[in-house]
ZAMARGU-4260 file (C-alpha; in steps of 0.2 Angstrom, whole numbers, plus 5000, padded with zeros to 4 digits):
<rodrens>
0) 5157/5068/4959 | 5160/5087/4958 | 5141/5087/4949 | 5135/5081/4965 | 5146/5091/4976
5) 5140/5108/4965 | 5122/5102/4967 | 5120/5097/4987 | 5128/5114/4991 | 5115/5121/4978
10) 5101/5110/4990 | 5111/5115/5005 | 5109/5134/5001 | 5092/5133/4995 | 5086/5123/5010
15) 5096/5136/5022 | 5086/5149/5014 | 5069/5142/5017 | 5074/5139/5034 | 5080/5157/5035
20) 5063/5163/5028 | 5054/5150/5038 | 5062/5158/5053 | 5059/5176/5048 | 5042/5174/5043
25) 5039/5167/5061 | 5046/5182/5069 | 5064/5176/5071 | 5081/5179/5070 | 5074/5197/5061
30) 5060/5201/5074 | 5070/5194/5088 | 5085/5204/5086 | 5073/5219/5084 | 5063/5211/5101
35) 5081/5208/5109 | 5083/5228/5108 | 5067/5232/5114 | 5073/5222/5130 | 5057/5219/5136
40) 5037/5215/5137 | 5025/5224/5145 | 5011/5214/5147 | 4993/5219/5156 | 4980/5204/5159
45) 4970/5198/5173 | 4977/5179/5173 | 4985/5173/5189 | 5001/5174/5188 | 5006/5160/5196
50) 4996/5152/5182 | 5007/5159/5168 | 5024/5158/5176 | 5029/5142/5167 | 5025/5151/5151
55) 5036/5166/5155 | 5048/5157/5158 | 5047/5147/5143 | 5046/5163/5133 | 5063/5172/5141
60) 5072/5155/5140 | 5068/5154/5121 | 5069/5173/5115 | 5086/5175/5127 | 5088/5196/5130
65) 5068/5199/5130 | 5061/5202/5149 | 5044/5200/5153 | 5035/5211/5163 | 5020/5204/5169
70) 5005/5216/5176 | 4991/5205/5186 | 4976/5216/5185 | 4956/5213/5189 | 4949/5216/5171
75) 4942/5233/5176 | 4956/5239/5184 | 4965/5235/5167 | 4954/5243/5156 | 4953/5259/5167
80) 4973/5259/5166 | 4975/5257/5149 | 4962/5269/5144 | 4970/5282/5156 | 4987/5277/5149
85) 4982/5281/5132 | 4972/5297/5135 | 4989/5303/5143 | 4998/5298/5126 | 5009/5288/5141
90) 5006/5270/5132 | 5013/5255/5144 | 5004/5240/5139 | 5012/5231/5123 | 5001/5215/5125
95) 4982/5217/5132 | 4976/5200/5138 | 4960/5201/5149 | 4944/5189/5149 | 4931/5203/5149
100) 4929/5200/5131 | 4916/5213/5129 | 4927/5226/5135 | 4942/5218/5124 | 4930/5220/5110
105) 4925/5238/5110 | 4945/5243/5112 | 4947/5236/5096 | 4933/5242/5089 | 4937/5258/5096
110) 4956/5257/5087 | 4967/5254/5101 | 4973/5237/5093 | 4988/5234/5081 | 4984/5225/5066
115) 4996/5211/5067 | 4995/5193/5057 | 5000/5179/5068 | 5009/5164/5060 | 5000/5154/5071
120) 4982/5160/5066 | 4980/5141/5054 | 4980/5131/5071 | 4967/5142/5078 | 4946/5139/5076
125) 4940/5151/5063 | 4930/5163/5075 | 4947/5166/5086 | 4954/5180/5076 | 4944/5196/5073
130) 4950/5209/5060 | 4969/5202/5062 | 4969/5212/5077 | 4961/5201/5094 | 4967/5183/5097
135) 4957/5173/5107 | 4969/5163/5118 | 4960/5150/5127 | 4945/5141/5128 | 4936/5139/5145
140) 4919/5133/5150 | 4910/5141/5164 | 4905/5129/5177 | 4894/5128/5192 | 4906/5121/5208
145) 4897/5113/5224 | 4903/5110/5242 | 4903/5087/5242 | 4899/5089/5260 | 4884/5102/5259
150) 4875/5096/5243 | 4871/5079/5241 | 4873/5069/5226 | 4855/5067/5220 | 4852/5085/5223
155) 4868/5093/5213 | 4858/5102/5199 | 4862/5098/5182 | 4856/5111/5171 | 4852/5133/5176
160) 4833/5127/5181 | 4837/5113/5193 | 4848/5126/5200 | 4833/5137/5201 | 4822/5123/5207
165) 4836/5119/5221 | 4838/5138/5227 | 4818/5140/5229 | 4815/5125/5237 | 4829/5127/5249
170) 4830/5146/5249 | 4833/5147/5270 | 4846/5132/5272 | 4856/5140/5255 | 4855/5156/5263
175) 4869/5166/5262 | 4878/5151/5252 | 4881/5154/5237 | 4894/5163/5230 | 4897/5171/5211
180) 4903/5186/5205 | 4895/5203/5205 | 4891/5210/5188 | 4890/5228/5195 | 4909/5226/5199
185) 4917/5214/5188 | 4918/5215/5171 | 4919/5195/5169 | 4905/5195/5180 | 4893/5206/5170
190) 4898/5196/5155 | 4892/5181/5161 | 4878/5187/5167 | 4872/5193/5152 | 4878/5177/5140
195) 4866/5169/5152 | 4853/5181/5147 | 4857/5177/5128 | 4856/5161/5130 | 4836/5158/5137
200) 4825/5173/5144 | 4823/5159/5160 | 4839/5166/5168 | 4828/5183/5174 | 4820/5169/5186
205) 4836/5163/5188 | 4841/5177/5194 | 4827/5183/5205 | 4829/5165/5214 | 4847/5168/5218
210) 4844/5188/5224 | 4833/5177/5237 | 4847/5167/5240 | 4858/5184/5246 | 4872/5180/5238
215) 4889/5184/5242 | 4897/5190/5229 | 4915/5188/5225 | 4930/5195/5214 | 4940/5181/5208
220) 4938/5161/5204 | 4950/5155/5218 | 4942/5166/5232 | 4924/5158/5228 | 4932/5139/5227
225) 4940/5145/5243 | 4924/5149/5252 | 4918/5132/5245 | 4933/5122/5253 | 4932/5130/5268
230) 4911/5125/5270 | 4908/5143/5268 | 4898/5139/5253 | 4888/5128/5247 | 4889/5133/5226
235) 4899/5144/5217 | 4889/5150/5201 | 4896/5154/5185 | 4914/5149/5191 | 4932/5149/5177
240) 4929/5130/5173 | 4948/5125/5172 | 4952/5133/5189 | 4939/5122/5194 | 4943/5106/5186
245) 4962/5107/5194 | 4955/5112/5213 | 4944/5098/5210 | 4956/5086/5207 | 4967/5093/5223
250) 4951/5093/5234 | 4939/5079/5236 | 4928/5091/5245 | 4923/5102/5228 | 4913/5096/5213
255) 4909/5102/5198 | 4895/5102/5185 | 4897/5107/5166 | 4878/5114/5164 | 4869/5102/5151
260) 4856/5115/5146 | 4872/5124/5140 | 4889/5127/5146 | 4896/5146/5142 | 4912/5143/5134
265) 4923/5160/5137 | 4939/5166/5132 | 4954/5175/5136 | 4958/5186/5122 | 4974/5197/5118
270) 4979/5211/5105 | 4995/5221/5104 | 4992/5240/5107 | 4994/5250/5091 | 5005/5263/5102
275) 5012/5248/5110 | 5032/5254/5116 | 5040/5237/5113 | 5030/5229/5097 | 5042/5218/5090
280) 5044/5210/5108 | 5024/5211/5108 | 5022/5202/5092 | 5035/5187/5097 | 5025/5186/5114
285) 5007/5185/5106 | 5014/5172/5096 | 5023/5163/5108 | 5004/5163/5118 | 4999/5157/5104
290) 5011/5142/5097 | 5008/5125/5101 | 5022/5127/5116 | 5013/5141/5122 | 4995/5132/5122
295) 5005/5117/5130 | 5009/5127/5146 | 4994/5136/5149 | 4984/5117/5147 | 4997/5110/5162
300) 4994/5130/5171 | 4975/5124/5171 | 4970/5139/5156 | 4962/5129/5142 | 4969/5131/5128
305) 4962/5137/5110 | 4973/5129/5098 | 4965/5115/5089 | 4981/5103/5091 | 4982/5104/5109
310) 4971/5093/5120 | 4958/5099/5132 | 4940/5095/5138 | 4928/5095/5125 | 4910/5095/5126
315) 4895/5090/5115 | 4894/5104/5102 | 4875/5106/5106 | 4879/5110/5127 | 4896/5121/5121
320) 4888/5142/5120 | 4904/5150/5114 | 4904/5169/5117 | 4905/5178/5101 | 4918/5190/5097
325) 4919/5206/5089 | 4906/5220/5089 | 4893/5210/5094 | 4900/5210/5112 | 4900/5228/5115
330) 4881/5229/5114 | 4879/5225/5132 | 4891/5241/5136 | 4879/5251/5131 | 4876/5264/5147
335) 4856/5261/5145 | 4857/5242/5143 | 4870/5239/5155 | 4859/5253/5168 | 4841/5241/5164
340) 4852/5226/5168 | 4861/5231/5184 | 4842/5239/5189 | 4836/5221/5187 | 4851/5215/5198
345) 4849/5228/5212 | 4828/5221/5212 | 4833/5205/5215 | 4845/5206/5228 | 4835/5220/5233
350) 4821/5205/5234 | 4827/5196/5251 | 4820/5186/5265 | 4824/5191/5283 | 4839/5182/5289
355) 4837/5166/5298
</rodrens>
């Protein structure tokens, strides 16, 4: 008896001490007590917050003594501060988690990211993690969303040239209705615009067809499905598809349409500052983003997620265009390309029909 006595507590302790490695590897109790006396996150992204208010909460909840500190920003707004920030040597951001993934790109590439391992890096796609530094958090396709009421069933284009062939041949009645974001003054926007581009030199007639459109152009997801509620609009073009999908679902009077040409699929990513004032409280929180709970609340906030484990809408591999991450982003921040672009942008909208 006192064999088997002597060797369960043997068991016991060697179980206690996997456990004990298990948690410390995951960042916990070591990184949380270090976390608890950092006290707090400082988090920088241009997510709604009322979108990632459950996941806070989760977070404080499970890593008790670790406040969050959530900064709402448009993505240029939030590049400019951080940069600013850091030119100042006055770092605040410990997590940076924008979708313009072009910009998050080129402040990796330009060393501003820490080099931080994630535990949960096994569960993600292989092209999420760059460098052990930028995390790709979700997974969202960009959609085209339409007014029920304004654009009948057999005319709701399916594909980038029925749009086109929809915009020309009903350029006066769509005048003035369709709404999108403006590449010269949103990051995402600009983004988009030139994935697009990527994806089939058609887009530049695309392009020329909605300049003759005159677009409104917009800053955010909800204030285009908004306009399209409210009959203001008729289509909203290269819209966050998950914010879509749940306005959808509340509001007969919206519909939606995965392109089946291709459907961009874009991303949120996130990387710890390397001069980030709060890093162990960084690291639990990017993990946190990152773990199956974490992907669980974002899918329910309407984000989708990244992780392989967690469900989410997923399309036929040959429609999905991912947007590719690392240096082959930053191209398109090039001054000269992104000053030819913007010159092409300005001709189209430049390119407009009297008003009715």
């Amino acid at each position: 008896m006192r064999i088997y006595l002597i060797f369960g507590v043997f068991i016991g302790g060697v179980i206690a001490l996997a456990l004990g490695l298990a948690l410390t590897f995951s960042g916990s109790p070591a990184g949380l007590d270090e976390a608890r006396r950092e006290g707090e996150v400082q988090v920088y992204a241009n997510v709604d917050s009322e979108a990632v208010a459950q996941l806070i909460a989760a977070f404080e909840a499970r890593h008790t003594g670790v406040r969050v500190h959530f900064h709402d920003l448009t993505s240029d707004t939030l590049n400019a501060r951080f940069l600013a920030e850091a030119k100042a040597r006055k770092p605040g951001a410990d997590i940076v988690w924008s979708s313009a993934m072009d910009m998050q790109a080129k402040l990796v590439n330009d060393g501003y990211a820490l080099t931080y391992a994630s535990p949960q890096s096994d569960a993600l796609p292989e092209d999420a993690v760059w460098n052990a530094q930028s995390y790709k958090v979700t997974a969202e396709p960009v959609v085209l969303a339409y007014n029920r009421d304004l654009i009948a069933p057999q005319d709701v284009p399916r594909t980038h040239a029925a749009l086109e062939v929809l915009l020309t041949s009903r350029r006066d009645e769509l005048a003035g209705k369709l709404v999108m974001y403006d590449p010269a003054s949103s990051s995402f926007g600009y983004l988009l615009l030139t994935q697009d581009i990527a994806a089939t030199r058609d887009t530049h007639s695309l392009i020329d067809a909605i300049g003759r459109t005159r677009p409104r152009l917009m800053t955010t997801t909800r204030s285009m499905l908004d306009e399209l509620a409210q009959g203001e609009a008729a289509l909203a073009y290269n819209v966050v598809g998950p914010y879509a999908e749940q306005r959808a679902k509340a509001d007969p009077r919206i519909g939606i349409v995965y392109p089946e040409d291709y459907t961009i699929l874009t991303s949120r990513v996130a990387f710890i500052a390397r001069e980030a004032p709060h890093p162990a409280a960084a690291k639990l929180f990017l993990d946190f983003l990152l773990s199956r709970e974490g992907q669980q609340s974002l899918a329910r906030a309407g984000l989708s997620p990244i992780r392989r484990d967690v469900s989410r809408v997923r399309l036929p591999a040959e429609q999905v265009r991912p947007i590719p991450g690392g240096p082959r982003l930053f191209v398109n921040l090039d001054p000269i390309k992104r000053a030819r672009f913007l010159a092409q942008w300005n001709a189209a909208l430049a390119n407009q029909g009297p008003p009715e």
